[in-house]
C-alpha positions as CSV (number, residue, x, y, z in Angstrom):
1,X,-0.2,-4.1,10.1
2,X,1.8,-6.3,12.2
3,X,2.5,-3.7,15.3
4,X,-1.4,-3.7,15.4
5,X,-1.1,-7.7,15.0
6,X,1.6,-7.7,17.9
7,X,-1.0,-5.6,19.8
8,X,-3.8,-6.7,19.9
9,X,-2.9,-10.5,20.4
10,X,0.1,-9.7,22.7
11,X,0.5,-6.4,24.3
12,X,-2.8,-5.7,25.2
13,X,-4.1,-9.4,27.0
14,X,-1.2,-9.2,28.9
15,X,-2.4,-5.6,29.7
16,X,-5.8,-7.3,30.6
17,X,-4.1,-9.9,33.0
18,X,-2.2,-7.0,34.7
19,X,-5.6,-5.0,35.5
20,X,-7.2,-7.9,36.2
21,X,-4.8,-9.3,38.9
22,X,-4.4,-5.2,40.2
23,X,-8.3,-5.2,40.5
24,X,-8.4,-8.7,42.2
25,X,-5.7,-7.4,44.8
26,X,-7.6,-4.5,45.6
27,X,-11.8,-5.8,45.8
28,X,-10.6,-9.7,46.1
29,X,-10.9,-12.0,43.1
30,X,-14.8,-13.4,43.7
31,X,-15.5,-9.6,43.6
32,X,-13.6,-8.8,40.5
33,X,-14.9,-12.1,38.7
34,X,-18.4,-10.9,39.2
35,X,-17.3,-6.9,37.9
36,X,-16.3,-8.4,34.6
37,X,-19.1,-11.1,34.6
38,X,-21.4,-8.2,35.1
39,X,-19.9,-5.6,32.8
40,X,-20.4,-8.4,30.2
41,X,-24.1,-8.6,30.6
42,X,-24.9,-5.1,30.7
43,X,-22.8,-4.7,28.3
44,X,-24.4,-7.5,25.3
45,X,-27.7,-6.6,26.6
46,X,-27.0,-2.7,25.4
47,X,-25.4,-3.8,22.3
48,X,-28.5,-5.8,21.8
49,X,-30.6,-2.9,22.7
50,X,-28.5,-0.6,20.4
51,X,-28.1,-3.2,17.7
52,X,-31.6,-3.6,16.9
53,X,-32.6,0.0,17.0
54,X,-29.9,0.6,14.3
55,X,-31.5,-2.1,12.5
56,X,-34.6,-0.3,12.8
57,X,-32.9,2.9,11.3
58,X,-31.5,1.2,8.2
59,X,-34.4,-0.5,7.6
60,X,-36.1,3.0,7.6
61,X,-33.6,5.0,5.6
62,X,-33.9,2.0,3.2
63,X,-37.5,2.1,3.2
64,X,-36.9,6.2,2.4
65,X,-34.6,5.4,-0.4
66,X,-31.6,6.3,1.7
67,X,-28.7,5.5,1.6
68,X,-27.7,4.4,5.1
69,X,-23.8,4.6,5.0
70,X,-23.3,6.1,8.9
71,X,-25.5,3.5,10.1
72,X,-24.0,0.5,8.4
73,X,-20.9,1.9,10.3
74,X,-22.9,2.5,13.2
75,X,-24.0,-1.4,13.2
76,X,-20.4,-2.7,12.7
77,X,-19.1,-0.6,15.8
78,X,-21.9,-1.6,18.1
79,X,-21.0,-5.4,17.0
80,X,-17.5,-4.5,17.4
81,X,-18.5,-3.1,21.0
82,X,-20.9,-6.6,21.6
83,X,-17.6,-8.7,21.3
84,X,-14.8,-6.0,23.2
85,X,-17.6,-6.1,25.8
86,X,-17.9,-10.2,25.8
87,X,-13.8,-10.2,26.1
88,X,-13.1,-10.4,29.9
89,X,-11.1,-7.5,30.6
90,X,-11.4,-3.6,31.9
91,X,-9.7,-2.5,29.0
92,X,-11.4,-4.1,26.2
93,X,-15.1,-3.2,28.3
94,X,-14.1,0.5,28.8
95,X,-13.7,0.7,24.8
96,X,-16.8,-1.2,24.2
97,X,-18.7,0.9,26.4
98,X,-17.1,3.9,24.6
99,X,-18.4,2.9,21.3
100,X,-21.8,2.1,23.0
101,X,-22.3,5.6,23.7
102,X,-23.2,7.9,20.5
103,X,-21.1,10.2,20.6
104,X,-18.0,7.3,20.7
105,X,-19.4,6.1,17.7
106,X,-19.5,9.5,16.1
107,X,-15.8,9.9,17.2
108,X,-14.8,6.6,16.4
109,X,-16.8,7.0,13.0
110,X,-15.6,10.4,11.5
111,X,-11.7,9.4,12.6
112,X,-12.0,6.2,10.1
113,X,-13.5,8.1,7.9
114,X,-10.8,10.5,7.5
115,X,-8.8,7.7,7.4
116,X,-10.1,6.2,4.8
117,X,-10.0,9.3,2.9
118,X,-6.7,9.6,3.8
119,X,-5.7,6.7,2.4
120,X,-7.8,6.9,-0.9
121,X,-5.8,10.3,-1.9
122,X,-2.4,8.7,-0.9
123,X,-3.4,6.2,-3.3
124,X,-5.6,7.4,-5.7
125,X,-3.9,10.9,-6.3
126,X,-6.9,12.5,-5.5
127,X,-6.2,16.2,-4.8
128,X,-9.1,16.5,-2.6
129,X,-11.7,13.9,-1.6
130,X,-15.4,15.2,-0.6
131,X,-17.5,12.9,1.1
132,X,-21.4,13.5,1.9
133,X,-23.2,12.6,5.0
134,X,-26.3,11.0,5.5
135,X,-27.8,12.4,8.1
């Protein structure tokens, strides 16, 4: 836990301010300002966009009697995108535009989930753990 720690609050703003200061050398810093103010726009008003529609899809599934596991999931990534996108930085806004797109999420959302699993045999002593999707 701590190399992630070490990560995310060290290693990867000064991986921001790198890009940043690369960028600004190359299209000028007024330019690269505006990229970033930009990309943080268009970026919370799809996560607002996508947001809401998951909503929508929850509240449906719930409405159905379903359980909505993958889009609970769903919701935390695209608020997890809303603030990586809100973060000034290329780095942090090409990941929150990755989980923005669908098939990110998926990605994103079947990798913790073996994870998870993972981690529930290691501890559990589960031989095998089965797992069943809801869509």
């Amino acid at each position: 836990m701590f190399p992630v720690i070490v990560f995310l609050f060290i290693a990867l703003p000064l991986a921001e301010l790198a890009l940043l200061i690369k960028v600004g050398t190359w299209v000028g810093a007024v330019h690269t300002i505006l990229l970033v103010v930009l990309t943080a726009i268009l970026g919370a008003s799809l996560a607002r966009y996508q947001g809401i529609k998951v909503l929508y899809e929850i509240h449906s599934d719930l409405s159905q009697g379903l359980v909505p596991t993958d889009k609970l999931l769903d919701g935390v990534l695209i608020l997890v995108a809303g603030v990586m996108l809100l973060t000034p930085g290329f780095i942090t806004d090409a990941a929150g535009f990755f989980l923005l797109w669908p098939e990110g999420r998926r990605f994103v959302r079947e990798s913790l989930r073996g994870y998870f699993a993972q981690r529930l045999r290691e501890r559990s002593g589960v031989i095998d753990v089965q797992y069943y999707e809801s869509e």
